[in-house]
FIGUMAR-750932 format. One record per residue (C-alpha): residue number from 0; x, y, z. Coordinates in steps of 0.2 Angstrom, whole numbers. Each point is the difference from the previous one (the first is absolute). Layout:
# residues N
node num = NUM u = X v = Y w = Z
...
# end
This chain:
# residues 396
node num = 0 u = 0 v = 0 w = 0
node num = 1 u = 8 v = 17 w = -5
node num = 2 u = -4 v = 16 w = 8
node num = 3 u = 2 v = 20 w = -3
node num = 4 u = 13 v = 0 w = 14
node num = 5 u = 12 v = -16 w = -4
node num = 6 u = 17 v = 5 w = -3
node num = 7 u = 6 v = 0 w = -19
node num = 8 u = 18 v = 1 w = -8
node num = 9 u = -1 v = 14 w = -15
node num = 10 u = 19 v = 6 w = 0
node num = 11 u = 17 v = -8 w = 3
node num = 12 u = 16 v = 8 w = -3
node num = 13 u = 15 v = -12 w = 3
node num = 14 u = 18 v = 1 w = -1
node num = 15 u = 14 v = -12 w = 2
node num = 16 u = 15 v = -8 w = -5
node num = 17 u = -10 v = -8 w = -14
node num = 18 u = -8 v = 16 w = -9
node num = 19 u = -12 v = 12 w = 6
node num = 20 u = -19 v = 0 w = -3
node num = 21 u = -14 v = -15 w = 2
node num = 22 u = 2 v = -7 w = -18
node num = 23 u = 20 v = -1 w = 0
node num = 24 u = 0 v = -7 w = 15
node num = 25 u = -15 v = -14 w = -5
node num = 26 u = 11 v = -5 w = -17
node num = 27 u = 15 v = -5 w = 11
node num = 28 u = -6 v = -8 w = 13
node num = 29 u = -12 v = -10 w = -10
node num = 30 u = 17 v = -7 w = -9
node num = 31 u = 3 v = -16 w = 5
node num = 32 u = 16 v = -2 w = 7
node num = 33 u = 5 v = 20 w = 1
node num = 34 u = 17 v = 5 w = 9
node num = 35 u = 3 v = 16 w = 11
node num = 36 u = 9 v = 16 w = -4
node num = 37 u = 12 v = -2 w = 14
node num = 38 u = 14 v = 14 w = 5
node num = 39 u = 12 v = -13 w = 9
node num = 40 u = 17 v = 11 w = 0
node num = 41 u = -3 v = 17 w = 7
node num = 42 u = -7 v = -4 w = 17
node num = 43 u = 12 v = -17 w = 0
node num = 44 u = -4 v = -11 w = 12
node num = 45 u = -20 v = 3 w = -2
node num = 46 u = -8 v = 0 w = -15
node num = 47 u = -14 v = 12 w = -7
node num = 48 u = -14 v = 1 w = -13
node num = 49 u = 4 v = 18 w = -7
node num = 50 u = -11 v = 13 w = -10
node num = 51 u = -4 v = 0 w = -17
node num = 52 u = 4 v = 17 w = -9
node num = 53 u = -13 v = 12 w = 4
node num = 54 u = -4 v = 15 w = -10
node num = 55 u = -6 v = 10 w = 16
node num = 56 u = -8 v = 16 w = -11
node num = 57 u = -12 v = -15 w = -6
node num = 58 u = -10 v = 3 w = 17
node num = 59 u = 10 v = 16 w = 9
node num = 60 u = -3 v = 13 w = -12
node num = 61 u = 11 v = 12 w = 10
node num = 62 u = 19 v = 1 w = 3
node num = 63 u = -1 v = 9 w = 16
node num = 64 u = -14 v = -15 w = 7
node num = 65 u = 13 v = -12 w = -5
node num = 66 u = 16 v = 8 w = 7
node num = 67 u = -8 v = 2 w = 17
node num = 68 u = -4 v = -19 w = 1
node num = 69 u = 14 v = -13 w = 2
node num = 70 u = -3 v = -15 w = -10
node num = 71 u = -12 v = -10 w = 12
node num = 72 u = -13 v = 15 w = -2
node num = 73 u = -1 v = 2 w = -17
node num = 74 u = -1 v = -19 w = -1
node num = 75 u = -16 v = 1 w = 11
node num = 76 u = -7 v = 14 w = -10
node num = 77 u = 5 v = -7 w = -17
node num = 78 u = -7 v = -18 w = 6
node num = 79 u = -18 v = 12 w = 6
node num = 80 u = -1 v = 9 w = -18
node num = 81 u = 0 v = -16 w = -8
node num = 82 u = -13 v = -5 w = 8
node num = 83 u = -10 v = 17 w = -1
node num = 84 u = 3 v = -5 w = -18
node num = 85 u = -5 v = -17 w = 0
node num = 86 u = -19 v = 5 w = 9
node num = 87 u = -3 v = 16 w = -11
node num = 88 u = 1 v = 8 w = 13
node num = 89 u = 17 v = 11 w = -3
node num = 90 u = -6 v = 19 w = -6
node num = 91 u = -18 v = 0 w = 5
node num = 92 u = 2 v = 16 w = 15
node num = 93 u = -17 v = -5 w = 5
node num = 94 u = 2 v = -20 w = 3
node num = 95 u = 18 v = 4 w = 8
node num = 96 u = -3 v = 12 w = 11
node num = 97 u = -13 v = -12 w = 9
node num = 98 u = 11 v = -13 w = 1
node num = 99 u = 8 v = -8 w = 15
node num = 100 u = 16 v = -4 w = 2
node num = 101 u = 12 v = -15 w = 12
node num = 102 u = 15 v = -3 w = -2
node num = 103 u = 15 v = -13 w = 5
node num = 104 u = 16 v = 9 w = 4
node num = 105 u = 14 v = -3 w = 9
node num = 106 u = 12 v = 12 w = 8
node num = 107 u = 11 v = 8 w = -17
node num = 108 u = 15 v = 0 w = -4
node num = 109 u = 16 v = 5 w = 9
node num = 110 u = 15 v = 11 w = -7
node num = 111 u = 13 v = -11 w = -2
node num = 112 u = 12 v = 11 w = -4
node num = 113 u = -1 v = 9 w = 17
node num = 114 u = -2 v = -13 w = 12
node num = 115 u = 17 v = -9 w = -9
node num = 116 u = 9 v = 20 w = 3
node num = 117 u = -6 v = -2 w = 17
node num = 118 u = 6 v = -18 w = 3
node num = 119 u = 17 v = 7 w = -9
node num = 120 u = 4 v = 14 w = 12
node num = 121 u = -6 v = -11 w = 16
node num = 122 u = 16 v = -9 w = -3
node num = 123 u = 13 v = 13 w = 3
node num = 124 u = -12 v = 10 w = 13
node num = 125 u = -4 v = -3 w = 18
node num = 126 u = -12 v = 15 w = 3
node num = 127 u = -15 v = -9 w = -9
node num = 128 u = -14 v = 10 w = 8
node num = 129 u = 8 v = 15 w = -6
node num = 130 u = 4 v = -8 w = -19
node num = 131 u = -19 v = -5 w = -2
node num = 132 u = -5 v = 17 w = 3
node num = 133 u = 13 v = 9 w = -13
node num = 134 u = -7 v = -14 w = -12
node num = 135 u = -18 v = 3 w = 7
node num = 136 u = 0 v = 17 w = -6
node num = 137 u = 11 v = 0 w = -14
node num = 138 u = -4 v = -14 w = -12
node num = 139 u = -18 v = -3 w = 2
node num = 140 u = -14 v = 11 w = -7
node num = 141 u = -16 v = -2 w = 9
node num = 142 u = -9 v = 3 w = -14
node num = 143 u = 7 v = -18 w = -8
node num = 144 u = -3 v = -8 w = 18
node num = 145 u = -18 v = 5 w = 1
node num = 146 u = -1 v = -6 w = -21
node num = 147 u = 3 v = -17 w = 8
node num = 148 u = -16 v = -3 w = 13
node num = 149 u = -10 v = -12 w = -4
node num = 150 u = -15 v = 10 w = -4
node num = 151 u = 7 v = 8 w = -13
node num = 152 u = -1 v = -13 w = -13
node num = 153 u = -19 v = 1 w = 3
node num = 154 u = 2 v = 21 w = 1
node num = 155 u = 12 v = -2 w = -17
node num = 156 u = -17 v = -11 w = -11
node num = 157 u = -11 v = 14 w = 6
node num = 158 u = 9 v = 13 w = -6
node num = 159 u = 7 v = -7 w = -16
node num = 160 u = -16 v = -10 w = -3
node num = 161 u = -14 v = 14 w = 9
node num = 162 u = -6 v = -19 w = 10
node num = 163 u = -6 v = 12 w = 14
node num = 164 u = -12 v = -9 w = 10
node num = 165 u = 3 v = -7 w = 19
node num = 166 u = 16 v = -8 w = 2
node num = 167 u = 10 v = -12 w = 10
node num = 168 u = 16 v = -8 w = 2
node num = 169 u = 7 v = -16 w = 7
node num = 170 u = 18 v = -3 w = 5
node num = 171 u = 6 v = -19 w = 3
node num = 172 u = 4 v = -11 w = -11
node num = 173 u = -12 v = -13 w = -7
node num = 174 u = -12 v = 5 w = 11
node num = 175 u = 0 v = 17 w = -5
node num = 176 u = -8 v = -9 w = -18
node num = 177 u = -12 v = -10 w = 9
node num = 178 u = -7 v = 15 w = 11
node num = 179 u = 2 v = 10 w = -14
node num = 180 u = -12 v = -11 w = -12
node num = 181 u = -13 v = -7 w = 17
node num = 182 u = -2 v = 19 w = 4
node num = 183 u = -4 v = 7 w = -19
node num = 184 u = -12 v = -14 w = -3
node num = 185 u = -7 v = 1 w = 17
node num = 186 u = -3 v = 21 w = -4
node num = 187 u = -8 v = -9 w = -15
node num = 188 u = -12 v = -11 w = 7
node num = 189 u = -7 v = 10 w = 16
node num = 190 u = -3 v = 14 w = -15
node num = 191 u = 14 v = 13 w = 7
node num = 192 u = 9 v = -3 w = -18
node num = 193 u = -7 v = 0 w = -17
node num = 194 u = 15 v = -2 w = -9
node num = 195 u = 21 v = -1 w = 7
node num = 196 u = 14 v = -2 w = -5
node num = 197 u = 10 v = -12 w = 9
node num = 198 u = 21 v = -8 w = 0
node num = 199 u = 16 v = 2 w = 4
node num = 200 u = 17 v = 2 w = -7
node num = 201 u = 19 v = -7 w = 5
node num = 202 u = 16 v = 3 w = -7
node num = 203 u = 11 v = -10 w = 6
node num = 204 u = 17 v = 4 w = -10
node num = 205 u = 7 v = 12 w = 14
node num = 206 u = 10 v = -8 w = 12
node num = 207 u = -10 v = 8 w = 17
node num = 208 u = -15 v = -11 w = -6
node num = 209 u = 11 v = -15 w = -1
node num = 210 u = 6 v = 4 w = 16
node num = 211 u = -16 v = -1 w = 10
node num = 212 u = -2 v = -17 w = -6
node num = 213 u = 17 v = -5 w = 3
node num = 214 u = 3 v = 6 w = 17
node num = 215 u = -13 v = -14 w = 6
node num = 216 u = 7 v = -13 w = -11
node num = 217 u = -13 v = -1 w = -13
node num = 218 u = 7 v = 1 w = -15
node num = 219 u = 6 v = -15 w = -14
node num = 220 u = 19 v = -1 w = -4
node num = 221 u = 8 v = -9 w = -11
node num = 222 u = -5 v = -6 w = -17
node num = 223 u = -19 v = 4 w = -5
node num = 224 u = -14 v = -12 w = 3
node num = 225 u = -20 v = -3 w = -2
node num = 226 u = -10 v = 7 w = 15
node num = 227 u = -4 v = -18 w = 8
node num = 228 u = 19 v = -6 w = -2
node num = 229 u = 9 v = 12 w = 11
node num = 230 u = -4 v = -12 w = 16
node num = 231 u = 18 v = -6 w = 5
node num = 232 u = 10 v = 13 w = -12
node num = 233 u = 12 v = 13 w = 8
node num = 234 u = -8 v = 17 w = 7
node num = 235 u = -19 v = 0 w = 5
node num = 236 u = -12 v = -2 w = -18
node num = 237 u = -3 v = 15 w = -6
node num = 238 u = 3 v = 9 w = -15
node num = 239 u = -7 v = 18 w = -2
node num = 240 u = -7 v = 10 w = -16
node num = 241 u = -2 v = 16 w = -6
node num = 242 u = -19 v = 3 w = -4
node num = 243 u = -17 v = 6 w = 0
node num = 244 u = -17 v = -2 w = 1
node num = 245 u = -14 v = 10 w = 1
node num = 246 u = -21 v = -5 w = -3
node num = 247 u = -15 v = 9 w = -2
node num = 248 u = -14 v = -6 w = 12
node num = 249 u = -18 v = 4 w = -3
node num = 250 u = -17 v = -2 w = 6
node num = 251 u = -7 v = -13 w = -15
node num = 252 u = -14 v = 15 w = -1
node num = 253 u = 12 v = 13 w = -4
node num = 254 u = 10 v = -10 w = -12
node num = 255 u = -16 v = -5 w = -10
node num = 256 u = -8 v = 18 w = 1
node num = 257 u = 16 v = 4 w = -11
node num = 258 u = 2 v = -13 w = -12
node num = 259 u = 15 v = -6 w = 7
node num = 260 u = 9 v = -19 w = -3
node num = 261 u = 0 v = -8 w = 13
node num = 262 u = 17 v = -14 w = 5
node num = 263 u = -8 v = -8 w = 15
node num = 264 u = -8 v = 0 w = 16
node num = 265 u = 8 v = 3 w = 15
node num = 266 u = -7 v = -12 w = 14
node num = 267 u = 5 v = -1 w = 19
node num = 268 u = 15 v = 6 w = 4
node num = 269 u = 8 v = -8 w = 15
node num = 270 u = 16 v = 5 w = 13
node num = 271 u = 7 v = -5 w = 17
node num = 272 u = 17 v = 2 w = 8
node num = 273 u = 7 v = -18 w = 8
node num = 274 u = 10 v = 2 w = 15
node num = 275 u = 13 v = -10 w = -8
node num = 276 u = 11 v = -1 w = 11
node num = 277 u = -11 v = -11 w = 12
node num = 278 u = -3 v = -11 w = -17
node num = 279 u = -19 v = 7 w = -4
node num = 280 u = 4 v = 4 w = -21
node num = 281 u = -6 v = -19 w = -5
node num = 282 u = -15 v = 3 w = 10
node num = 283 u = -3 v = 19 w = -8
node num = 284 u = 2 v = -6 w = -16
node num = 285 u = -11 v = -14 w = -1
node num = 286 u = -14 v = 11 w = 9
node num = 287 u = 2 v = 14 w = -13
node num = 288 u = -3 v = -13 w = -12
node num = 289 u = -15 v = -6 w = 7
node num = 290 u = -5 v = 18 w = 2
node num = 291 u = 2 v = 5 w = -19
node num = 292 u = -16 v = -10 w = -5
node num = 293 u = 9 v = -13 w = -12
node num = 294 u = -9 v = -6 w = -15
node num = 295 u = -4 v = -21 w = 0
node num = 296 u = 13 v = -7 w = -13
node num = 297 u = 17 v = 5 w = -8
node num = 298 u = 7 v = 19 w = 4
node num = 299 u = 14 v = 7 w = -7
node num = 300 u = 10 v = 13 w = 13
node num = 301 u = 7 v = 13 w = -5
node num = 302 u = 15 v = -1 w = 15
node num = 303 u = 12 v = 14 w = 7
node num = 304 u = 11 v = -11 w = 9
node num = 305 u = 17 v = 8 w = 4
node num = 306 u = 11 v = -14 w = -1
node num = 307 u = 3 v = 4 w = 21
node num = 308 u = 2 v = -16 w = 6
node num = 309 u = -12 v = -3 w = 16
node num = 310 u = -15 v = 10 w = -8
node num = 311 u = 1 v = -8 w = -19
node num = 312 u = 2 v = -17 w = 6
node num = 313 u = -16 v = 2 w = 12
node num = 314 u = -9 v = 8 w = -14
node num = 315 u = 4 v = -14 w = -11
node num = 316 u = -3 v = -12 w = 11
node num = 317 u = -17 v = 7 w = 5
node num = 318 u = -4 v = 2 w = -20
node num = 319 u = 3 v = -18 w = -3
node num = 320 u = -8 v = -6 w = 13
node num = 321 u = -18 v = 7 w = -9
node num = 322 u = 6 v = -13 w = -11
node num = 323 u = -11 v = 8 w = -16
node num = 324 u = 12 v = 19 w = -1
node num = 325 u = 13 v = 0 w = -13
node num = 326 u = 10 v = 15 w = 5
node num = 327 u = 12 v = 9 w = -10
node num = 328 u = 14 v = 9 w = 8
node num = 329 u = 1 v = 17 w = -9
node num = 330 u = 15 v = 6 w = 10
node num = 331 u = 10 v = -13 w = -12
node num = 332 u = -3 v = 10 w = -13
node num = 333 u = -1 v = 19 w = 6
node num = 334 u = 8 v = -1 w = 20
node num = 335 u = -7 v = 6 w = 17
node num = 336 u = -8 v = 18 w = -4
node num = 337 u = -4 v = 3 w = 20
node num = 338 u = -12 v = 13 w = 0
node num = 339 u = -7 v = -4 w = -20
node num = 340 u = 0 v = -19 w = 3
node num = 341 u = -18 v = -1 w = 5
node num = 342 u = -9 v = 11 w = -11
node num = 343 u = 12 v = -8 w = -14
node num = 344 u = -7 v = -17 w = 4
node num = 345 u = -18 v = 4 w = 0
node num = 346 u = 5 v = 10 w = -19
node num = 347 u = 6 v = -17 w = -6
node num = 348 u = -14 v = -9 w = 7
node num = 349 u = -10 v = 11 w = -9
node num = 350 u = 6 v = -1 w = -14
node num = 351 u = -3 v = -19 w = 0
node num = 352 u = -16 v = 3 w = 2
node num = 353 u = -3 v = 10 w = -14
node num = 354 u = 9 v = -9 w = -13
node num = 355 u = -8 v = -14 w = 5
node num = 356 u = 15 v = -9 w = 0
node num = 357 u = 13 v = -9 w = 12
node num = 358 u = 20 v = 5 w = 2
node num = 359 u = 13 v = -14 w = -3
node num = 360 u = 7 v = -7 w = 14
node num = 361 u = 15 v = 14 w = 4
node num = 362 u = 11 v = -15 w = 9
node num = 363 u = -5 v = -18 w = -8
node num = 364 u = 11 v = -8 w = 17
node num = 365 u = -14 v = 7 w = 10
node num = 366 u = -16 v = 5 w = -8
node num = 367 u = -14 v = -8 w = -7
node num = 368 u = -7 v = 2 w = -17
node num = 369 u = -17 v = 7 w = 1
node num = 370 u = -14 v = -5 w = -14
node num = 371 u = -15 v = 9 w = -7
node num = 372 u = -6 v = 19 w = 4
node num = 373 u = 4 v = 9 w = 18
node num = 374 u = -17 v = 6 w = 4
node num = 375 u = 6 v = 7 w = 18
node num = 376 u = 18 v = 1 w = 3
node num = 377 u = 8 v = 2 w = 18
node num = 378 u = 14 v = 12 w = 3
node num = 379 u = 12 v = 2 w = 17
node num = 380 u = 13 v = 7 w = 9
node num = 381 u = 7 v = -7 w = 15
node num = 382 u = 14 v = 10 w = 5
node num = 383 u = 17 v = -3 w = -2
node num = 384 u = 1 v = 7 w = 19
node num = 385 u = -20 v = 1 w = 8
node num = 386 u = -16 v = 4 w = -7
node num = 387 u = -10 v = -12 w = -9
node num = 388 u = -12 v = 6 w = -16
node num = 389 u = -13 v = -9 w = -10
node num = 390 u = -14 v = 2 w = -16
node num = 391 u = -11 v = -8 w = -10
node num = 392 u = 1 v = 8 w = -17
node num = 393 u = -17 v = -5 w = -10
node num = 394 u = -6 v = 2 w = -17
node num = 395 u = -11 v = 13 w = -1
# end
């Protein structure tokens, strides 16, 4: 039974190692048998999926809005405009300056520069108090710190955009993408929103983001392998990407009022944050499973395991144990997007749906074929470090 208020999917604007837009991204990952773009030397020993070429004036008009953005930003804002683009919804005053607006962020980036002159002069200095100061007010401009809040990737699609609805922001991770995506469809539903725009983005080719991972001991080293093969290899599982996606959420009402295509149907959306650490993530997971209203028969997943070893092994043993799910891994093809990997997923779970169509297993050592048309298709995250995300993606 449809009604007025279900949550439809009319934009998504991706972008990844693989390409950017929905239809580049659909003819490679619908070839069997497909192999990463992989930057293995310039952050040696950790490998990354890097970004294509982008033509930033594509989406950012304006020099000066793409100078005061460092790459992560105009990533997120590039990502949004595609999907503006995708929904018709890009140019139309009136339909963007009602629109609502949550985004994934993380925390920007650090300059590097400055914090390896700082690090530098530490070494020949005992008076460190006194040195962070003269650097303090010497070689950083407020102005570039404040560029860097997380809000301002939300601040930076309004203005380039004119998206100038409500607006929020989540910082944290996959969770961040989960909340992000549980919150816009939730606005959605209670009729708060009739139409946001919804993602993340992550860039990940700046040796500050790699830190954070590091510092914990999460990321792969060593040569390169498929999400579900990292188990019992040096470093802890991941491999990060540079990316973004971004989806247009509307009312079914809304979108049918203006003629709009319609990708799919966004059911329940589903979250939950273990206490890992007292060994509840098995439990989580297969609750959030049983939560996200799974169809009877075969289900394709749509999967944003990180490769992290305690949380992708739980997911996949909880997958399997469903016994009917043929997941697909897609982080072996594009690598951990933290804050984009949720709303990614769901983007390629929609796609599924739309096509009608089934991807290829994207590790044959590890996932199952999947036969005949995807009518619903599930999508997760569970985190490489907490949070816990799932939802049923259905045809429309």
């Amino acid at each position: 039974m449809s009604s007025p208020r279900d949550v439809v999917i009319t934009g998504i604007g991706l972008v990844s190692s693989l390409g950017e837009g929905p239809d580049a991204h659909w003819q490679k990952l619908a070839q069997p048998g497909l192999q990463p773009v992989l930057e293995a030397a310039r952050f040696a020993p950790y490998t990354v999926h890097p970004l294509p070429e982008i033509d930033w004036n594509l989406q950012i008009a304006k020099r000066g809005d793409q100078r005061q953005m460092e790459t992560w930003q105009r990533l997120g804002t590039y990502a949004a405009g595609l999907a503006l683009d995708d929904a018709g919804i890009k140019g139309n005053d009136e339909l963007c300056a009602t629109m609502d607006m949550v985004v994934a962020a993380g925390g920007g980036e650090r300059d590097e520069a400055v914090d390896a002159a700082i690090l530098a002069a530490s070494e020949s200095r005992n008076d460190r108090d006194v040195l962070l100061n003269e650097k303090l007010t010497t070689e950083l401009r407020p102005t570039l710190f404040l560029a860097q809040l997380s809000n301002l990737l939300a601040g930076n699609i309004s203005i380039v955009h004119k998206v100038t609805g409500s607006s929020r922001t989540f910082m944290g991770e996959e969770g961040a993408g989960v909340s992000a995506v549980e919150t816009a469809a939730a606005r959605i539903r209670s009729g708060q929103s009739t139409h946001v725009l919804v993602g993340g983005a992550f860039q990940t080719e700046h040796s500050d983001m790699l830190l954070g991972y590091e510092l914990a001991g999460y990321l792969h080293r060593g040569p390169w392998k498929p999400v579900w093969q990292r188990q019992g290899a040096e470093g802890g599982g991941v491999v990060s990407g540079s990316g973004g996606a971004f989806l247009v959420l509307e009312q079914r009402e809304h979108a049918e009022s203006r003629g709009r295509k319609i990708y799919a149907e966004l059911g329940p959306v589903v979250s939950g944050r273990a206490r890992r650490s007292r060994g509840e993530l098995d439990a989580e997971i297969a609750g959030l499973l049983s939560r996200a209203a799974l169809p009877n028969g075969k289900l394709l997943a749509l999967s944003g395991a990180s490769g992290a070893h305690a949380a992708t092994s739980a997911e996949k043993t909880a997958l399997d144990a469903v016994g009917t799910i043929a997941a697909r891994g897609f982080s072996t093809l594009t690598g951990h997007m933290k804050e984009a990997q949720f709303p990614f997923a769901v983007a390629l779970a929609a796609l599924a749906v739309d096509r009608k169509a089934a991807y290829p297993v994207f590790d044959a050592a590890a996932e199952k074929p999947f036969e005949g048309i995807p009518a619903s298709v599930l999508a997760t995250a569970i985190g490489y470090h907490q949070f816990e995300g799932m939802a049923l993606v259905k045809s429309a």
